[in-house]
C-alpha positions as CSV (number, residue, x, y, z in Angstrom):
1,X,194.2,170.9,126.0
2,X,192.3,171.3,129.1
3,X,189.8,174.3,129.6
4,X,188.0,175.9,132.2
5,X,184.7,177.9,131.6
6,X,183.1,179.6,134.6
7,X,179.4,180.4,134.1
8,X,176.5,181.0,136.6
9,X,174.4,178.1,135.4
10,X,174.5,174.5,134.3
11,X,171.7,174.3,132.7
12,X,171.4,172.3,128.7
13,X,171.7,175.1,127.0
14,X,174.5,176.9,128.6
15,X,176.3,173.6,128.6
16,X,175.9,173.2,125.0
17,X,176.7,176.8,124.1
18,X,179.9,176.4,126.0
19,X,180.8,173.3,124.3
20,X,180.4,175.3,121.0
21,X,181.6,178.6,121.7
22,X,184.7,177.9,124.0
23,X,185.7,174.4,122.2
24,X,184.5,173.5,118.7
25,X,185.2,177.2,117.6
26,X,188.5,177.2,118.8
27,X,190.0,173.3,118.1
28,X,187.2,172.9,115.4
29,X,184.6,170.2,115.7
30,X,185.9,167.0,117.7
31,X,184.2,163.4,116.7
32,X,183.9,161.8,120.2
33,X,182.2,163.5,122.8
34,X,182.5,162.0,126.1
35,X,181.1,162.7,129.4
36,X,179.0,161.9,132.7
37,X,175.5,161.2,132.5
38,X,174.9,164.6,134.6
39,X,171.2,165.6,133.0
40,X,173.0,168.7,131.6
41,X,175.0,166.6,129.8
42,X,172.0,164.0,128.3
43,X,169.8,166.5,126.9
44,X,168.3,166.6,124.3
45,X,169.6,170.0,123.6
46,X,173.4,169.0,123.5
47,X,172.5,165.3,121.9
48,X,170.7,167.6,119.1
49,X,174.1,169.9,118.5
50,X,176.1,166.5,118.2
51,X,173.8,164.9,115.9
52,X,174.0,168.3,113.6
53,X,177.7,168.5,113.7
54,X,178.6,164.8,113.5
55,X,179.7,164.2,116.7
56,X,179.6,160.6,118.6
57,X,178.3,161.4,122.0
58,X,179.2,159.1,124.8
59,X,179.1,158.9,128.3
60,X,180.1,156.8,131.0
61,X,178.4,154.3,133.4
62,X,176.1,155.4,136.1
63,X,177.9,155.7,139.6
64,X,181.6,154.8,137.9
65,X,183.6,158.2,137.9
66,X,186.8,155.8,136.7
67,X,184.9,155.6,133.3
68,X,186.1,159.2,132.6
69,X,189.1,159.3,135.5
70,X,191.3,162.0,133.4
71,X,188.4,164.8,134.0
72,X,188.0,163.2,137.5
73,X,192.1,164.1,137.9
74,X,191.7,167.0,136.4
75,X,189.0,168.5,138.9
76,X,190.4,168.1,142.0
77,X,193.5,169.4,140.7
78,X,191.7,172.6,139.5
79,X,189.6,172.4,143.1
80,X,193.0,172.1,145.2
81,X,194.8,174.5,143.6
82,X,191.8,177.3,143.4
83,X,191.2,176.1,147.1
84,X,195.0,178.0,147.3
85,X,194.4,181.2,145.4
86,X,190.8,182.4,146.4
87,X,190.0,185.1,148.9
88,X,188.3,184.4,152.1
89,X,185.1,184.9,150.8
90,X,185.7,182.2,148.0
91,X,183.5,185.0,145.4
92,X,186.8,185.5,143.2
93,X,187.2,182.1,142.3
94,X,186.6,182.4,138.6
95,X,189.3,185.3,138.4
96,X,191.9,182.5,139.3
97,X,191.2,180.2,136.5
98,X,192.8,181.9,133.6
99,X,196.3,181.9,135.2
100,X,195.6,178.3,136.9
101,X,195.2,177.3,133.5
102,X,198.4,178.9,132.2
103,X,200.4,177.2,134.7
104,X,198.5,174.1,133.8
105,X,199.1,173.8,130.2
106,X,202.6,174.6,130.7
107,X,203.5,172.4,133.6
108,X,204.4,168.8,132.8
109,X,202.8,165.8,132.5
110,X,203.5,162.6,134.4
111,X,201.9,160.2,132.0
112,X,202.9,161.5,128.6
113,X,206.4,163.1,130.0
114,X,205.2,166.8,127.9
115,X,203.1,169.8,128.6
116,X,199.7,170.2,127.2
117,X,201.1,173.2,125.3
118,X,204.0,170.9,123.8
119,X,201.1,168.3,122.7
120,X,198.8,171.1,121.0
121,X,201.3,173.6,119.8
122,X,204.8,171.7,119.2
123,X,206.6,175.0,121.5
124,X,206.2,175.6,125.4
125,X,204.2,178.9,126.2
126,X,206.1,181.8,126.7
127,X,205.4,182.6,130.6
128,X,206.0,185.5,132.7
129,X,209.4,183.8,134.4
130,X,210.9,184.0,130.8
131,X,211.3,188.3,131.5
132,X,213.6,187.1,134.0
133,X,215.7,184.4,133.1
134,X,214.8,184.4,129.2
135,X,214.1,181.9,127.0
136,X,216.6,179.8,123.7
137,X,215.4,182.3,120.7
138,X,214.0,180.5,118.0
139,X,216.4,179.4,114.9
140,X,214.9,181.6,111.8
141,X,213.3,179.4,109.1
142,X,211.2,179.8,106.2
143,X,207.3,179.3,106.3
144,X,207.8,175.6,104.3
145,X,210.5,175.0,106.6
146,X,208.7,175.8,109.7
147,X,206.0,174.1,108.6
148,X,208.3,170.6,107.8
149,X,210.2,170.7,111.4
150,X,206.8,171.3,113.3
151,X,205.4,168.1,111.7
152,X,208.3,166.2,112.4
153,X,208.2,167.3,116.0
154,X,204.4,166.6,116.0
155,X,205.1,162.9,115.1
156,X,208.0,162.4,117.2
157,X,206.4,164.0,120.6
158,X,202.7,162.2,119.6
159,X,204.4,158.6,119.1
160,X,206.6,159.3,122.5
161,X,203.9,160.2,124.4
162,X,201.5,157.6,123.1
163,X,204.4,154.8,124.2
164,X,204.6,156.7,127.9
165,X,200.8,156.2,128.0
166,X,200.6,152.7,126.9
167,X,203.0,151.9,130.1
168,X,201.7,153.9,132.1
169,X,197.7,152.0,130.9
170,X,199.5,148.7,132.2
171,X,200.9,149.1,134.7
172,X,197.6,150.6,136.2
173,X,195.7,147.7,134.8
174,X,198.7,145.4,136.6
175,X,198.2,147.0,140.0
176,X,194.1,146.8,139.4
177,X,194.1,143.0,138.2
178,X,196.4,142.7,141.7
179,X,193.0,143.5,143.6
180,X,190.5,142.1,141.3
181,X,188.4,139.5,142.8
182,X,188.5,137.3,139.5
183,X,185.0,136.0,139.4
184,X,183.8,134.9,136.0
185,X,179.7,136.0,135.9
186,X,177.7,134.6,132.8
187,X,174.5,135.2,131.5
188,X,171.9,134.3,134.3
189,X,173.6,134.5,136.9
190,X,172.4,136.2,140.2
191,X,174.4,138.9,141.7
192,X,174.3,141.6,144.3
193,X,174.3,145.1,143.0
194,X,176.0,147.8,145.1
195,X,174.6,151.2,145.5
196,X,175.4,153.5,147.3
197,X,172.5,156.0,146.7
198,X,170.8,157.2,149.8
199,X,167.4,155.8,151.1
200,X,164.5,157.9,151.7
201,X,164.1,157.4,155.6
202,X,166.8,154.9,156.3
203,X,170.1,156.0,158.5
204,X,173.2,156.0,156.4
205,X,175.0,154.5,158.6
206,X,173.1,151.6,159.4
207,X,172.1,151.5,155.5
208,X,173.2,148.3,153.4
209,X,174.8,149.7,150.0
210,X,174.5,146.3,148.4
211,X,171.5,145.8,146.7
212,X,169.9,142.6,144.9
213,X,169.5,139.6,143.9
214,X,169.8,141.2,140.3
215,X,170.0,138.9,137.1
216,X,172.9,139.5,134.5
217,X,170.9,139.8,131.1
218,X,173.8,140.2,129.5
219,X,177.5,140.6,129.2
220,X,178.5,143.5,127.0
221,X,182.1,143.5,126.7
222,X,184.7,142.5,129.5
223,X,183.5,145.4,132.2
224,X,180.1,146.5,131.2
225,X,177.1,144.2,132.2
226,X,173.2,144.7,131.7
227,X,171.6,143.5,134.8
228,X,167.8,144.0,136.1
229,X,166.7,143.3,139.7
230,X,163.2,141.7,138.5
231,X,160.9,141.3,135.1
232,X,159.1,144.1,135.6
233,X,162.0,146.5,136.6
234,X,163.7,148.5,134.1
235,X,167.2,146.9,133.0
236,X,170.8,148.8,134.2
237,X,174.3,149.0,132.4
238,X,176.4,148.8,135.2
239,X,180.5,148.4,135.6
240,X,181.3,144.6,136.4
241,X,183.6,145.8,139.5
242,X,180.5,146.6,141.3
243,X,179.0,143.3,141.3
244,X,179.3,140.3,143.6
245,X,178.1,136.7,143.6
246,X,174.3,135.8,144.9
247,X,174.6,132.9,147.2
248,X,171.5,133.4,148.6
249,X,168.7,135.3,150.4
250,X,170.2,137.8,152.9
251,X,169.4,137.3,156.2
């Protein structure tokens, strides 16, 4: 279930105290927490709350947004539609939220074929529009029997939508191994790097983004590699997608 917390600061603790306050009290506490490695994030303020609670924290590969691409999705939604409902003056844009994320929850999705309210709750949220054109009422059952049909409908939306997402995983990983280069690195290899993080006194536009020769120390699963650019430097954990092959010096 996707949530929205407006606050004036991003600072460790406030990130952490959100985490707490507007998610583990309300979904109770999760065991994967996954995120960018925004310092915020990284601290050791929110590393200590996950340690105390049990919580595997994770994040995902410097410069890589794809390695967490469903909040990536999610924010520009939320930034294209608030970009819609502000004032002028963009200051009321954490008054919108709320009702963005009611339409949200209830809306959809294209991946799992459900609403986020379906996934969570088993029953679509009753919205305003339901005044006007009303709603099915619900068939009375006792608490055990209530209880019985909303597991069964649990299990039967969770295995549908888990099928819808398997298709939907490879068919995207069909149209991505289309444009993959297919080059095999190993262990020792040389490679360019590329970085697109801006130089101190260099024009951007006339700046190379590819970096190197780097060395691969080592390949950590099929995506992830450890390289480092000399012995000396300290090593990186980079995404395999934004390496190429070292032929030689650039000239």
């Amino acid at each position: 279930m996707a949530r929205s917390v407006p606050h004036s600061g991003s600072g460790s603790p406030t990130v952490a105290e959100a985490v707490v306050q507007h998610w583990i009290s309300r979904y109770g506490v999760p065991l994967q927490l996954h995120s960018d490695q925004g310092r915020n994030f990284v601290s050791a303020v929110l590393k200590g709350v996950c340690e105390l609670l049990g919580i595997d924290k994770t994040k995902t590969i410097p410069l890589h947004p794809q390695s967490d691409g469903m909040v990536e999705r999610f924010n520009r939604i939320i930034l294209n539609n608030l970009s819609l409902m502000v004032s002028k003056n963009q200051q009321d844009w954490d008054q919108k939220v709320p009702l963005f994320l009611l339409a949200y929850r209830s809306a959809v999705h294209e991946t799992t074929g459900y609403s986020p309210s379906q996934m969570l709750f088993g029953r679509d949220l009753r919205l305003p529009c339901d005044l006007l054109f009303g709603r099915s009422p619900d068939t009375p059952s006792s608490p055990e029997e209530y209880v019985q049909n909303l597991q069964a409908r649990f299990e039967d939306v969770h295995n549908l939508a888990r099928e819808r997402i398997n298709l939907r995983t490879e068919k995207m990983k069909t149209r991505y191994d289309t444009k993959a280069t297919g080059h095999q690195f190993k262990e020792g290899d040389k490679v360019w790097f590329y970085n697109p993080t801006r130089r101190k006194g260099l024009s951007p536009k006339q700046q190379s983004h590819w970096d190197g020769p780097y060395t691969i120390l080592k390949i950590i699963n099929d995506v992830v590699i450890r390289i480092r650019k000399s012995t000396n430097s300290k090593p990186r954990v980079v995404h395999y997608d934004r390496l190429a092959p070292y032929y030689g010096h650039n000239s």
